[in-house]
C-alpha positions in Angstrom: 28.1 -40.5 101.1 26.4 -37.9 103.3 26.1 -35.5 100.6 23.9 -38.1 98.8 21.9 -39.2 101.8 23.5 -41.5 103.6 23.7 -42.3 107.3 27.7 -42.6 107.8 29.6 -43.7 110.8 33.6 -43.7 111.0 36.0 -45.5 113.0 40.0 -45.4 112.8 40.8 -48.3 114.0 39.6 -51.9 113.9 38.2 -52.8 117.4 36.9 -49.1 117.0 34.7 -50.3 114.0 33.7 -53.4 115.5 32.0 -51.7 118.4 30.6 -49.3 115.7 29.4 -52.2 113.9 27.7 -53.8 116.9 26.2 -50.6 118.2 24.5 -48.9 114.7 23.9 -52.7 112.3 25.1 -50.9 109.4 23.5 -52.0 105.9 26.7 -52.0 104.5 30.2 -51.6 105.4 33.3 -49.9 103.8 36.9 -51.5 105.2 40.6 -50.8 105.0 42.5 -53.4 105.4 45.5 -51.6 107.0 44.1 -50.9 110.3 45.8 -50.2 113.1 44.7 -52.2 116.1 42.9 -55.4 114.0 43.2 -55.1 110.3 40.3 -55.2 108.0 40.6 -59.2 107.3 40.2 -60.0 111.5 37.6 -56.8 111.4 35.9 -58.9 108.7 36.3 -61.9 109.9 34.1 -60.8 113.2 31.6 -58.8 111.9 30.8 -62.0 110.2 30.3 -63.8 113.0 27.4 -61.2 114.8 24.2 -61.7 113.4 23.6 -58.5 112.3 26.3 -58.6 110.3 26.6 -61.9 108.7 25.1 -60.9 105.2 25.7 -57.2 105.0 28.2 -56.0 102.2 31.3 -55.4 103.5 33.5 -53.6 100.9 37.4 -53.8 100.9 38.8 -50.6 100.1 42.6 -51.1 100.5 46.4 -50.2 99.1 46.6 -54.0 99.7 45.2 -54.7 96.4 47.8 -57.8 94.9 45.7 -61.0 94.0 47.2 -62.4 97.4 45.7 -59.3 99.0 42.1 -60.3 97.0 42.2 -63.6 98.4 42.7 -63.0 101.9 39.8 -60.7 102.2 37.8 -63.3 100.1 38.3 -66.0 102.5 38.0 -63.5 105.2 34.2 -62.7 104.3 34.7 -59.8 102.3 31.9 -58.8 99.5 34.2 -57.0 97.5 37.9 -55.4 96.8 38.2 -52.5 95.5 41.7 -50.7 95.1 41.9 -47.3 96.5 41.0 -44.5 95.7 37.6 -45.9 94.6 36.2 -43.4 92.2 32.4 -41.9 93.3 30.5 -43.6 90.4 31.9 -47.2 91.8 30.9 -45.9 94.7 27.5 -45.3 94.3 27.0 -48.3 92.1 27.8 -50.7 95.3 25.6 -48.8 97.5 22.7 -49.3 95.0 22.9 -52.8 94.6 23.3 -53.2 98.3 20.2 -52.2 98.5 18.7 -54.6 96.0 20.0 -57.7 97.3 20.0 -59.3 101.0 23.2 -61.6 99.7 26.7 -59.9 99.8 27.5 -59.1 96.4 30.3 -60.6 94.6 33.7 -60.0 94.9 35.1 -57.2 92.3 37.7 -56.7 90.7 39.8 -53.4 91.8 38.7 -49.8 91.1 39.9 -47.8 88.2 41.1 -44.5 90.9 39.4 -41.1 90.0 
């Protein structure tokens, strides 16, 4: 994402990206749900609840990827799922329409991995 101009900030573990989250109001965010500390649904669950992150994107990029998986980080506030690995044209297509729309964008289906 740097190499094509993005601003990118990384935490490892959940309460790492919350702080993150609070301290840079990122236009969009990329989780995994397997995160040691607070996974990516509890992660999700409280960005949604600060202001500046109510109606970001916040992209599920997860191993979890069963339909139970799906629908836990649906009813946690997640934008979209997306199976990892996420291939780089996916990639860029979320980021584009992130910056199109003010609304999270609908959850996805899983990635096709390249």
């Amino acid at each position: 994402m740097e190499a094509l101009g993005h601003e990118v900030h990384v935490a490892f573990d959940g309460p790492r990206g919350l702080e993150l989250a609070r301290q840079v109001k990122p236009d969009i965010a990329f989780v995994d749900i397997g995160l040691p500390g607070m996974d990516g649904f509890e992660l999700t669950r409280r960005m949604r609840q600060m202001p500046a992150c109510a109606m970001i994107p916040i992209i599920a990029v997860s191993g979890y990827a069963s339909e139970i998986d799906r629908d836990a980080a649906r009813r946690a506030g997640v934008s979209q799922h997306f199976a990892k690995p996420i291939n780089l044209a996916c990639l860029k297509e979320i980021v584009e329409r992130a910056g199109r729309t003010a609304e999270p964008i609908v959850t996805g289906e899983p990635s096709s991995g390249a």
